[in-house]
C-alpha positions in Angstrom: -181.3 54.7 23.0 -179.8 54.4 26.0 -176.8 52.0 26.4 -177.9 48.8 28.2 -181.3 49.1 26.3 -183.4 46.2 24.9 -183.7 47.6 22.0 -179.9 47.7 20.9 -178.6 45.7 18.4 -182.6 45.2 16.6 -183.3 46.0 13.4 -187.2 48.3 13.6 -188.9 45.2 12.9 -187.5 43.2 15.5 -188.2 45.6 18.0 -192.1 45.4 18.3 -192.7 48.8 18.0 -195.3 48.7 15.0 -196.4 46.0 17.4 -197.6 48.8 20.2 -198.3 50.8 17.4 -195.7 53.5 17.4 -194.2 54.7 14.2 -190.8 56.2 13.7 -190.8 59.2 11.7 -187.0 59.9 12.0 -183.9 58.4 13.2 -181.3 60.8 14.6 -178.1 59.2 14.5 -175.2 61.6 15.7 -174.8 64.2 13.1 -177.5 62.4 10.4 -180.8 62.7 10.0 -182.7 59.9 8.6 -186.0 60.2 7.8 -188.4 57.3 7.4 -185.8 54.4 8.2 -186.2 51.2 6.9 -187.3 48.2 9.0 -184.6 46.7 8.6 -182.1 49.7 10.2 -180.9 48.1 13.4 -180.9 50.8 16.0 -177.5 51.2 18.1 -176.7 53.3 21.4 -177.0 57.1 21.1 -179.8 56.5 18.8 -182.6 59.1 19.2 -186.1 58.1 17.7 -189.0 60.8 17.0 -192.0 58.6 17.0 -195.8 59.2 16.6 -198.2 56.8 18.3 -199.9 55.8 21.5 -198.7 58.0 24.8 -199.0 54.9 27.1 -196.9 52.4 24.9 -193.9 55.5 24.2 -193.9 55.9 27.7 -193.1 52.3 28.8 -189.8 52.8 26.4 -188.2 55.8 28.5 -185.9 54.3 31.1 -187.6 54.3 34.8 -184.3 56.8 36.1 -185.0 59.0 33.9 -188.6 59.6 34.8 -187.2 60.2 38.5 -185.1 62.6 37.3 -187.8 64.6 35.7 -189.8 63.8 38.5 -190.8 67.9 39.8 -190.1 68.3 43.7 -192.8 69.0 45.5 -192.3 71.4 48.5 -194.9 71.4 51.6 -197.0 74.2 51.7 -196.3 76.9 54.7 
């Protein structure tokens, strides 16, 4: 979770994400692990997430700089 997110500070349930039907599996949280977290675990910044569910609704929760900076560059062809 990046900081600034809307995410921060909102327990699983809060979030919506079983809403867009995306499951987390595990919850990375500096040097822990945590497999299956509760809905009630309230998700801070630095937070990484490994979650299984629709492609379309994971991808509206990665930041829109990011996806410019894994945007390939395209060169012209000679």
């Amino acid at each position: 979770m990046p900081e600034g997110s809307y995410l921060l500070g909102k327990s699983l349930q809060e979030s919506g994400l079983h809403d867009l039907d995306i499951n987390v599996l595990t919850l990375y949280r500096g040097s822990k692990v945590i497999p299956n977290p509760k809905a009630s675990r309230v998700l801070e910044a630095g937070d990484k997430l490994l979650c299984f569910g629709k492609l379309e609704s994971m991808r509206t929760l990665i930041p829109p700089k990011t996806i410019e900076n894994r945007s390939p560059l395209i060169a012209p062809l000679p």
